[in-house]
C-alpha positions as CSV (number, residue, x, y, z in Angstrom):
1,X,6.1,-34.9,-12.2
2,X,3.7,-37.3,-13.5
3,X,1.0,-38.3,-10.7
4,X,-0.8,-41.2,-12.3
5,X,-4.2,-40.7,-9.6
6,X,-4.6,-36.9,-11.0
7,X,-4.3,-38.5,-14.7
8,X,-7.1,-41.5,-13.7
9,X,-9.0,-39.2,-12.0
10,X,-9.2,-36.2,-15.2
11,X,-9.4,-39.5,-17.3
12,X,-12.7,-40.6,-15.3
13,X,-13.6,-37.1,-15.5
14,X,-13.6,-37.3,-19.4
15,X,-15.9,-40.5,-19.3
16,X,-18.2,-39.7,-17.1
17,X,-21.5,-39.3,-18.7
18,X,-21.8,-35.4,-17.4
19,X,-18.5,-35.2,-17.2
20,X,-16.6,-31.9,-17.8
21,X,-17.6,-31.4,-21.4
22,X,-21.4,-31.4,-21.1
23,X,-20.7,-28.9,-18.0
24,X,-20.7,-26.6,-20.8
25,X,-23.8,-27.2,-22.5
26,X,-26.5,-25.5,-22.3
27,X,-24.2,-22.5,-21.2
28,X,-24.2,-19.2,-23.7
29,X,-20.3,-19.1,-24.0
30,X,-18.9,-17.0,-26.2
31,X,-16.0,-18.2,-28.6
32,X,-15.7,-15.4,-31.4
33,X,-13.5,-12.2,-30.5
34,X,-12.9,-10.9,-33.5
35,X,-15.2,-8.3,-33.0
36,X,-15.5,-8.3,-29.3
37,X,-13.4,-7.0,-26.5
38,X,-12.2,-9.8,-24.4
39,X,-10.9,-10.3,-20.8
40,X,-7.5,-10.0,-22.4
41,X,-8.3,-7.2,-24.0
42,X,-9.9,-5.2,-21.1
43,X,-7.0,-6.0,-19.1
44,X,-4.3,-5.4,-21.9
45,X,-2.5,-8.1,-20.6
46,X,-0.2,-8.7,-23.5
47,X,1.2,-5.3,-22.1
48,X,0.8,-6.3,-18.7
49,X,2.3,-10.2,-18.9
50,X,5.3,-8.2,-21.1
51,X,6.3,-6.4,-18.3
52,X,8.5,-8.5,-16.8
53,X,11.5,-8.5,-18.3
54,X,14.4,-10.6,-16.0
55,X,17.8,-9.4,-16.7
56,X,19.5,-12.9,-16.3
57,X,18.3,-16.2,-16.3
58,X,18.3,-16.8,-12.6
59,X,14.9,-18.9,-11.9
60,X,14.0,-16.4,-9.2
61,X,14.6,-13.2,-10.8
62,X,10.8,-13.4,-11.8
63,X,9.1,-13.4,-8.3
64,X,11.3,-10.7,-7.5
65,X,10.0,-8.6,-10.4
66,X,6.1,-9.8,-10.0
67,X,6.5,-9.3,-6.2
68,X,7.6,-5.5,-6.9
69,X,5.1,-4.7,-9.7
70,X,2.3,-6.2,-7.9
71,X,2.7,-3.9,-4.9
72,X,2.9,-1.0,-7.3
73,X,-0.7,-2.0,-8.4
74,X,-2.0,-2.4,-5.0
75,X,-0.4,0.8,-4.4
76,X,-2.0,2.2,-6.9
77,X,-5.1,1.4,-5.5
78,X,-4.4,2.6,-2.1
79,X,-3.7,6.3,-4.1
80,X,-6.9,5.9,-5.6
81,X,-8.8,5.2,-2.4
82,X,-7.3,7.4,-0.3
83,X,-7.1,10.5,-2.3
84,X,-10.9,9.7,-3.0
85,X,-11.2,9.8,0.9
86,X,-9.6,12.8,1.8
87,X,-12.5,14.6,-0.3
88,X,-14.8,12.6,1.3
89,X,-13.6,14.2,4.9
90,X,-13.3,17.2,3.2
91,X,-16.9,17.4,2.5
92,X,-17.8,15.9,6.1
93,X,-19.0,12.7,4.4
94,X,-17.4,9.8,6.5
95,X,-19.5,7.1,5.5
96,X,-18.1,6.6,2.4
97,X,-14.7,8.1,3.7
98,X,-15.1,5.0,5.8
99,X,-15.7,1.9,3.6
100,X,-12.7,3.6,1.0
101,X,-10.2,3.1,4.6
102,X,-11.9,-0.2,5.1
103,X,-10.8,-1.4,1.2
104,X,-6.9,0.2,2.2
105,X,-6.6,-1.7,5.3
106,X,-7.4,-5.1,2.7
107,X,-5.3,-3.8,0.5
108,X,-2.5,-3.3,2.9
109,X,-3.1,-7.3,4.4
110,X,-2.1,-8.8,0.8
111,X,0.8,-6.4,0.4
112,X,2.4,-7.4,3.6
113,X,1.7,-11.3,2.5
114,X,3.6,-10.7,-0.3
115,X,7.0,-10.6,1.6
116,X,6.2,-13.8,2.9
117,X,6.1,-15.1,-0.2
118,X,9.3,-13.2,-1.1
119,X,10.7,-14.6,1.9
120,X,11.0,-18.2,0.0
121,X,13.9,-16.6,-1.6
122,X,17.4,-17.6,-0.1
123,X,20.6,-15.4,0.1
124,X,22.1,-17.6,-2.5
125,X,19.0,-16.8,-4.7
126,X,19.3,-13.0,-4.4
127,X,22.9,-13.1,-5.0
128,X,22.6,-14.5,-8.0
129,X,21.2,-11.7,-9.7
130,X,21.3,-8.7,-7.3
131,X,24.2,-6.9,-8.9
132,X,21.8,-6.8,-11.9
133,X,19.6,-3.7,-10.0
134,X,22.7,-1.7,-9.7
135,X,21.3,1.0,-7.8
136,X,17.3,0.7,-8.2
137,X,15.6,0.3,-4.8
138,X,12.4,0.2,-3.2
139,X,13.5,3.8,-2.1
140,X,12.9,5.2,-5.4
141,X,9.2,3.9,-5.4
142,X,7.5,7.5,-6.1
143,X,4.2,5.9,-5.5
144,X,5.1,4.5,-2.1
145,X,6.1,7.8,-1.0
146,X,3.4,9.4,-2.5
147,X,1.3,6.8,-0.2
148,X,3.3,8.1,2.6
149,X,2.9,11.4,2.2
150,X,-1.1,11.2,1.4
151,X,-1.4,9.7,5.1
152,X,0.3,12.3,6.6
153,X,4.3,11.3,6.3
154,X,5.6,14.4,4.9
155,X,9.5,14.6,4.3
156,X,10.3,16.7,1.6
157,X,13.7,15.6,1.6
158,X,12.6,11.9,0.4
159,X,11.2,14.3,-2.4
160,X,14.8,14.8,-3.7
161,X,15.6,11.1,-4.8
162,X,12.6,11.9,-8.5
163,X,14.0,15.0,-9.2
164,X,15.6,13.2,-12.4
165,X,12.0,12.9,-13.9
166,X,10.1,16.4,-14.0
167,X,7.0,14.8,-14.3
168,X,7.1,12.6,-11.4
169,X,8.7,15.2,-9.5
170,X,6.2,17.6,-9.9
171,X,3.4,14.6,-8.9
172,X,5.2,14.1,-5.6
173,X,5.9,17.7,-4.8
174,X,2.1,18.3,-5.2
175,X,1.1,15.7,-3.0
176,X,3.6,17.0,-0.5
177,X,2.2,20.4,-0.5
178,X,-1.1,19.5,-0.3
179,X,-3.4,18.6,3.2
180,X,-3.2,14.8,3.9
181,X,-5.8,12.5,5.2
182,X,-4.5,13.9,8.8
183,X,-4.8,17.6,8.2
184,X,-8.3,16.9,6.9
185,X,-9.3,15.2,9.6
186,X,-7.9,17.5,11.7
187,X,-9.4,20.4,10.0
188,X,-13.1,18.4,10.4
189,X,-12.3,18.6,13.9
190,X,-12.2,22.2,13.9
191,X,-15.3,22.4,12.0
192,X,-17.1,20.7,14.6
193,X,-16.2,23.0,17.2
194,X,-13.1,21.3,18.2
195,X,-10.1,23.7,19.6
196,X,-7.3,22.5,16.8
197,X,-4.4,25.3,16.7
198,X,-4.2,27.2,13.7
199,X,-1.3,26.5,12.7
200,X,-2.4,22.8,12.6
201,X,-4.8,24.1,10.0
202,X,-2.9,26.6,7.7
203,X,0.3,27.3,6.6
204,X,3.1,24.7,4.7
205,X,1.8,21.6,4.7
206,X,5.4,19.9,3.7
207,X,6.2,20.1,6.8
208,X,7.0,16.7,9.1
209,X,3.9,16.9,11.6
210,X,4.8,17.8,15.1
211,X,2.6,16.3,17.8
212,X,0.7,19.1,19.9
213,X,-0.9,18.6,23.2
214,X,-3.8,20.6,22.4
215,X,-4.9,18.2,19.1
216,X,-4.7,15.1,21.9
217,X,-6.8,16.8,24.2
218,X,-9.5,17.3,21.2
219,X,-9.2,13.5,20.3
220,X,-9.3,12.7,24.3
221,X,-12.9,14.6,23.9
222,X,-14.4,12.2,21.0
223,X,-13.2,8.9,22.7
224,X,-14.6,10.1,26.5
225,X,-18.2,10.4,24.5
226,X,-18.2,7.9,21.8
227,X,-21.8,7.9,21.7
228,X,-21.6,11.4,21.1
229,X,-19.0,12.1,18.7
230,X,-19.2,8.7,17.1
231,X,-18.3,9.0,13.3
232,X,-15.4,10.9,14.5
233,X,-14.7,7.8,16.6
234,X,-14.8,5.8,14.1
235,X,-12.5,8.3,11.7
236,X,-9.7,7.6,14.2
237,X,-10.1,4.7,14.6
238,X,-9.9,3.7,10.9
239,X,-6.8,6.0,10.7
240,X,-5.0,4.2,13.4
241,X,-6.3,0.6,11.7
242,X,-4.4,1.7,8.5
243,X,-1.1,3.0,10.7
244,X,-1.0,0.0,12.3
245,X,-1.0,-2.1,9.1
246,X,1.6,0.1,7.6
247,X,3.6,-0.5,10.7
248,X,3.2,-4.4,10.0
249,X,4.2,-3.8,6.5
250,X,7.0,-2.1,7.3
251,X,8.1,-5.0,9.9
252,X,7.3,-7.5,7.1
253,X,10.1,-5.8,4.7
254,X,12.8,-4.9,7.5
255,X,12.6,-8.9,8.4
256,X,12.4,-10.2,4.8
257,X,15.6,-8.2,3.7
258,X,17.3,-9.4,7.3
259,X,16.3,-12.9,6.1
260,X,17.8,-12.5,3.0
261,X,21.0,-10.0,2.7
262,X,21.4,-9.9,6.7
263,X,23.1,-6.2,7.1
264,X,24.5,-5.5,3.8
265,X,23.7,-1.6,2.7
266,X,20.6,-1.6,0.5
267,X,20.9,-1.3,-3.6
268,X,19.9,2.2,-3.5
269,X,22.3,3.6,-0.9
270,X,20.2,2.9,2.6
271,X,21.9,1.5,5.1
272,X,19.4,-1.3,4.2
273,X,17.5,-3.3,7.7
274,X,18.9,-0.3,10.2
275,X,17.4,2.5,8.1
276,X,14.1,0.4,7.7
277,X,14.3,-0.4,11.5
278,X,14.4,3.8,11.9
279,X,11.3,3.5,10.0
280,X,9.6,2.1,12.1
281,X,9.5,4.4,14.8
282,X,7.9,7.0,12.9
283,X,4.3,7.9,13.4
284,X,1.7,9.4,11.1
285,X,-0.8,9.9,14.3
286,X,1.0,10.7,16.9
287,X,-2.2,12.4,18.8
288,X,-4.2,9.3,18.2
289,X,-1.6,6.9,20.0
290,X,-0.7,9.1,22.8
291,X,-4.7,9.1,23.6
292,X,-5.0,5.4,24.3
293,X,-2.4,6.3,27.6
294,X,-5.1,9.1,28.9
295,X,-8.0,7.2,28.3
């Protein structure tokens, strides 16, 4: 819509001695990339911007895609950062360990504003198009679960849904297999003296956690001396900071899907907003949530 003040106002702009064309001089711009690698470049967004690829014409197709893909970058990231600080624990190096949680918790904030901004799809909008994903869901996000079973979420039967792709099968089974940010925290514990049960420590790691008395009792230890046990302090509490914002995340989706297709079974065979609402009662700490009661 035309808005004649914004068209005076760019006009004045124009006319202005020092107006937005001399804000330019004196600057060392450069124009030529022929030769150079531009912002476009370094991105490759002509590959990324190509991406999204709307199987109808339904107007809000597109935010449904960019919604999707964008989480997969920011999940990406969360990957990156979290497998970076399981070494870091690994090698009893929190501080850095630290500011790599602090950059995941961020992370997680925009990813649960972006069901908000989902949410300004209607029912009416959805169902224009849904029938398009046949069965593709958030379910079959290898890099959410992946995320999940980095923090310590293990389920190998969620493992099942890539075995259709070799390769990505074989990136989720090794992340499954392998000691999460938990176990390595866990196992940190024991190196500092710290009665964790060895079993806690070896063995399958694909297992689903099972809460033990004895790893609450170790965590009751750090947070009755926080002077003395403080980067282990702070370890938990960074862990439970990014459980916490999971849990929100998870809220954030069970209500936007509510909002929008109410209690129809998801796309990819879920029962859709019951199965997420199980969700939500899963823990990746268990030890660290029980503490808070004994404190």
């Amino acid at each position: 819509m035309f808005n004649p003040y914004l068209a005076q106002t760019m006009e004045n702009e124009r006319s202005r001695p020092g107006g937005a064309e001399s804000r330019l001089s004196g600057e060392n711009i450069q124009w030529d990339f022929r030769t150079r690698m531009s912002y476009g470049d370094y991105l490759k967004l002509k590959d990324l911007l190509a991406c999204q690829q709307p199987l109808t014409q339904e107007h809000d197709e597109l935010l449904f895609i960019i919604i999707h893909q964008a989480s997969e970058l920011w999940i990406s990231l969360c990957l990156h950062e979290i497998e970076a600080a399981i070494r870091q624990v690994r090698k009893d190096e929190l501080g850095p360990a630290f500011k790599m949680l602090a950059r995941v918790a961020r992370i997680q904030a925009s990813l649960i504003q972006s069901w908000d901004i989902l949410s300004t799809m209607t029912p009416f909008d959805y169902a224009r198009f849904r029938e398009k994903l046949g069965q593709s869901s958030g379910f079959q996000s290898y890099q959410y679960r992946m995320l999940e079973f980095m923090l310590g979420n293990k389920n190998a039967e969620a493992a099942r849904v890539f075995e259709s792709d070799p390769e990505v099968h074989a990136r989720v089974l090794a992340v499954l297999n392998a000691p999460s940010l938990y176990d390595e925290s866990l196992a940190l514990l024991s190196r500092r003296g710290f009665a964790i049960p060895r079993e806690k420590l070896e063995g399958d790691f694909s297992r689903t956690y099972i809460a033990d008395a004895r790893v609450t009792e170790a965590w009751r230890v750090v947070y009755a001396d926080v002077t003395k046990h403080w980067d282990l302090y702070e370890l938990a509490e960074k862990l439970v900071d990014v459980e916490y914002r999971f849990h929100l995340w998870r809220f954030s989706h069970m209500k936007t899907v509510e909002r929008i297709i109410g209690h129809a079974p998801g796309t990819g065979g879920t029962s859709g907003v019951s199965y997420l609402a199980r969700a939500l009662d899963l823990t990746f700490y268990p030890e660290l949530w029980k503490v808070r009661t004994e404190i």
